[in-house]
C-alpha positions in Angstrom: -4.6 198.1 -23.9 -7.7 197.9 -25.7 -6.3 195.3 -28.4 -4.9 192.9 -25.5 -8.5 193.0 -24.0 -10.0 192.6 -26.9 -8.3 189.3 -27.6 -8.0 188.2 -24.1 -12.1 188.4 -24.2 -12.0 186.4 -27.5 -10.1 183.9 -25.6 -12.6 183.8 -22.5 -15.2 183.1 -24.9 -13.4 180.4 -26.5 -12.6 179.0 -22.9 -16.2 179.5 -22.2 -17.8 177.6 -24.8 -14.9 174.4 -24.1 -16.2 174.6 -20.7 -20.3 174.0 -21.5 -19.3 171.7 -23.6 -17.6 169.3 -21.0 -20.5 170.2 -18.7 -22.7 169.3 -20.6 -21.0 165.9 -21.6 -20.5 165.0 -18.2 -24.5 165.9 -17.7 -24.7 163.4 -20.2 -22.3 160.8 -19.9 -23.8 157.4 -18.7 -21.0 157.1 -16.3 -22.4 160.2 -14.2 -25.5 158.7 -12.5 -27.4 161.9 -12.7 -30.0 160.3 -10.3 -27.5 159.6 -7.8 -26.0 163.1 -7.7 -29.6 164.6 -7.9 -30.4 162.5 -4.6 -27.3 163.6 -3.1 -27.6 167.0 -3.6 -31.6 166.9 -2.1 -30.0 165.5 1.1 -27.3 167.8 1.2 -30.0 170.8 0.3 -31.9 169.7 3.5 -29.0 169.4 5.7 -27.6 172.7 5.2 -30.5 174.8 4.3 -31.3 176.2 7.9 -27.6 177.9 7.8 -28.3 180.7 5.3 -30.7 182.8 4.3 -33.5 183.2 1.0 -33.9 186.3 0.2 -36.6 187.2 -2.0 -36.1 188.6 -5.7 -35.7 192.7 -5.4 -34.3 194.5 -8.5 -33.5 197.6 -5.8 -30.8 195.5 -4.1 -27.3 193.7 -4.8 -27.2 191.2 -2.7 -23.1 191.3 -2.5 -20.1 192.0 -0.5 -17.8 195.1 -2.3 -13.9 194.4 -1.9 -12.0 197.5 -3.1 -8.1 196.8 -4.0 -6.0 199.7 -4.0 -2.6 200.3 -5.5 -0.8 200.6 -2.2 -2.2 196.5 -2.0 -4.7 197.4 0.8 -7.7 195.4 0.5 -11.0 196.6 2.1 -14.3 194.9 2.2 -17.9 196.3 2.5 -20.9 193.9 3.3 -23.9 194.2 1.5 -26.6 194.1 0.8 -26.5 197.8 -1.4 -29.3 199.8 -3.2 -28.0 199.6 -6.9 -29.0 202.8 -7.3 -26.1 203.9 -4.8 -24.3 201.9 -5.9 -24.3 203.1 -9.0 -23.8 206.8 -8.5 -20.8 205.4 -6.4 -18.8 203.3 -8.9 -19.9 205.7 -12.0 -22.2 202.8 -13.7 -25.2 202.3 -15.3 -27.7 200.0 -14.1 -27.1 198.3 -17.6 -23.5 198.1 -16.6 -24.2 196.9 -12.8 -26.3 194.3 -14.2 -23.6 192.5 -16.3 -21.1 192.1 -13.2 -24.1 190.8 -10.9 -23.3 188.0 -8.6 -26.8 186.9 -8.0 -27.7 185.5 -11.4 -25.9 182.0 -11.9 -24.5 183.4 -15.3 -20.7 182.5 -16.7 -21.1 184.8 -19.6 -17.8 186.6 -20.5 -17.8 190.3 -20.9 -14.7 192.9 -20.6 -16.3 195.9 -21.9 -13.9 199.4 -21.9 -15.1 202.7 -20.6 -12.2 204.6 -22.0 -10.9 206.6 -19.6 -13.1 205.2 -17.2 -13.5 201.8 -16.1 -13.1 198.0 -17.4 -15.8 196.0 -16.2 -15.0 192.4 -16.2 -17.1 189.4 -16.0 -16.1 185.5 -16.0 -16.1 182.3 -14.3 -16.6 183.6 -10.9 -14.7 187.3 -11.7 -17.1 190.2 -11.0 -15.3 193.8 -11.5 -14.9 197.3 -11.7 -11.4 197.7 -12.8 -10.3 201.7 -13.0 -6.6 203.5 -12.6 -7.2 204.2 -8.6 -9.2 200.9 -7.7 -10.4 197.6 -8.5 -14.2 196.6 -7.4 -14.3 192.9 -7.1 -18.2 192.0 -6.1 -18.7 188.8 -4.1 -21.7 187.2 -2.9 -22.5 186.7 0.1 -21.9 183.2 1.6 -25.0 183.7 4.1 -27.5 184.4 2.1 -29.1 183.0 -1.3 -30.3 185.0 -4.0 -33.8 183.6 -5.8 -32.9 183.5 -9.4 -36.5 183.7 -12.1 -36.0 179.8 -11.5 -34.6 179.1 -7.7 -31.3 178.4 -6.8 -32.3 174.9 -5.2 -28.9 173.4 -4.2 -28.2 175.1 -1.3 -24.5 173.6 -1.4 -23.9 174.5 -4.5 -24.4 178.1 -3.9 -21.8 177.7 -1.0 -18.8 175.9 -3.5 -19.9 179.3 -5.5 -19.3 181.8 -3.2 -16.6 179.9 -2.2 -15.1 179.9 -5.6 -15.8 184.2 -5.6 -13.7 184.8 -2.6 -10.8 182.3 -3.4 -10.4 184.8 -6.7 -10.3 187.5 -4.6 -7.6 186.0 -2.1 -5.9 185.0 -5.3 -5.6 188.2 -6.8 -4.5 190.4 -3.6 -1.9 187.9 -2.4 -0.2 188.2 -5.8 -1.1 191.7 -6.5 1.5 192.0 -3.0 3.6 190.0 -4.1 4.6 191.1 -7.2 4.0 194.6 -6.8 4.2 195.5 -3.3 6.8 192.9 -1.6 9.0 192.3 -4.6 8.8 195.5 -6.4 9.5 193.7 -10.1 11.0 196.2 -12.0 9.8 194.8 -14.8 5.5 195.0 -14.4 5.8 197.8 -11.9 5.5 200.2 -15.2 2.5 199.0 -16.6 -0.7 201.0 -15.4 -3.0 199.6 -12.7 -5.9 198.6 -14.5 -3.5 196.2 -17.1 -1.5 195.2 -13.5 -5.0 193.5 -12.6 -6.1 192.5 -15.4 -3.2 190.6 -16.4 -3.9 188.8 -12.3 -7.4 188.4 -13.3 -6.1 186.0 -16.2 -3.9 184.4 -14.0 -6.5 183.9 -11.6 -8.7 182.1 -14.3 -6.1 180.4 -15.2 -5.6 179.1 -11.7 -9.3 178.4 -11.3 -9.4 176.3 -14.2 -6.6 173.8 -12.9 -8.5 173.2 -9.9 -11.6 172.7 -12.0 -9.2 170.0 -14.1 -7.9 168.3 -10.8 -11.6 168.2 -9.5 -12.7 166.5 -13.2 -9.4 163.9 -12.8 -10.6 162.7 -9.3 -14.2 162.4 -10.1 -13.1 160.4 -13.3 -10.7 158.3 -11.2 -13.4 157.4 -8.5 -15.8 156.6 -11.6 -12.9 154.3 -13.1 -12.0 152.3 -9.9 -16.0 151.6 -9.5 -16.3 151.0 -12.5 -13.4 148.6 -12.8 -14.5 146.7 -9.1 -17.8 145.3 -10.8 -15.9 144.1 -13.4 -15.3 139.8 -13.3 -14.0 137.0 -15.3 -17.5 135.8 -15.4 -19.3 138.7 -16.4 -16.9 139.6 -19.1 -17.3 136.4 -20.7 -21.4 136.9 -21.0 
């Protein structure tokens, strides 16, 4: 088990770095009028900022919801917030370790770091996890309520599409968790051990994150293309 994590982190990383890079080219691109999304996302701040919640910066608290799936495919959810400390005595973690798989820091660092005999914990592109033989931790932010980062999480929107993105993972990985293991029995996986059972979801779930993140890219691209193209004349091609 710990060779397949170690190259599936290798891979995240890879994945990772791909991913800033188109980021930070579409940042850049003069076809992204950065002024024009800025302005958008100012009105949109204003218009939906009275619906949650700024909670001030205190290293006591995780500001997250707990969902705990169990072999048997029951899912159970705890709202937050939770003193870390608790926490930690809880899930058998160091506030080192609790502070890698936090939700309120906009961070897309990939980790999978082995407690042998323990725990994995598990961190990328909106995964946040405690991954051991009887359970699996996922930690979710909250939707209501926004966490103050050293600079401010200003788009208030944005942190919704986040959260959003969080809890879709989780949906993700339960529904197929069911479905493979619990529904349809597959002969097949039902062998492995829990902890490589979810983490094998996990990767799918990436996986499926990524394609939306693709389709999302293709639209904005097409949108940009057909403007592009209706501004376009005879006339001004020829100056």
């Amino acid at each position: 088990m710990f060779v397949f994590l170690s190259i599936l982190r290798k891979q995240l990383c890879t994945i990772n770095c791909r991913t800033l890079f188109l980021d930070s080219t579409q940042r850049h691109h003069p076809w992204f009028d950065v002024s024009r999304i800025l302005s958008e996302s100012s009105t949109e701040l204003r218009r939906s900022k009275h619906r949650l919640e700024i909670i001030p910066v205190d290293s006591r608290i995780l500001n997250s919801d707990i969902h705990i799936l169990t072999p048997d495919g029951v899912l159970r959810v705890h709202y937050g917030p939770f003193d870390r400390a608790e926490i930690c005595r809880e899930y058998n973690v160091g506030p080192r370790d609790l502070r890698k798989i936090d939700t309120d820091l906009y961070v897309n660092v990939p980790l999978i770091s082995v407690r042998h005999g323990k725990l994995i914990l598990f961190s990328f592109r909106r995964h946040r996890a405690i991954v051991q033989s009887y359970r699996s931790v996922f930690f979710v932010p909250s939707n209501e309520k926004i966490p103050l980062e050293p600079f401010g999480i200003k788009n208030v929107a944005e942190w919704e599409k986040i959260t959003h993105a969080y809890h879709r993972n989780v949906r993700y990985i339960h529904q197929v968790y069911n479905q493979r293991y619990i529904t349809e029995n597959t002969k097949s996986f039902s062998q492995m051990p829990f902890e490589l059972q979810i983490m094998e979801i996990i990767g799918e779930s990436i996986a499926y994150g990524l394609k939306l993140k693709t389709q999302d890219i293709l639209m904005e691209f097409e949108t940009i293309r057909q403007s592009s193209y209706a501004r376009i004349s005879i006339e001004s091609l020829r100056e």
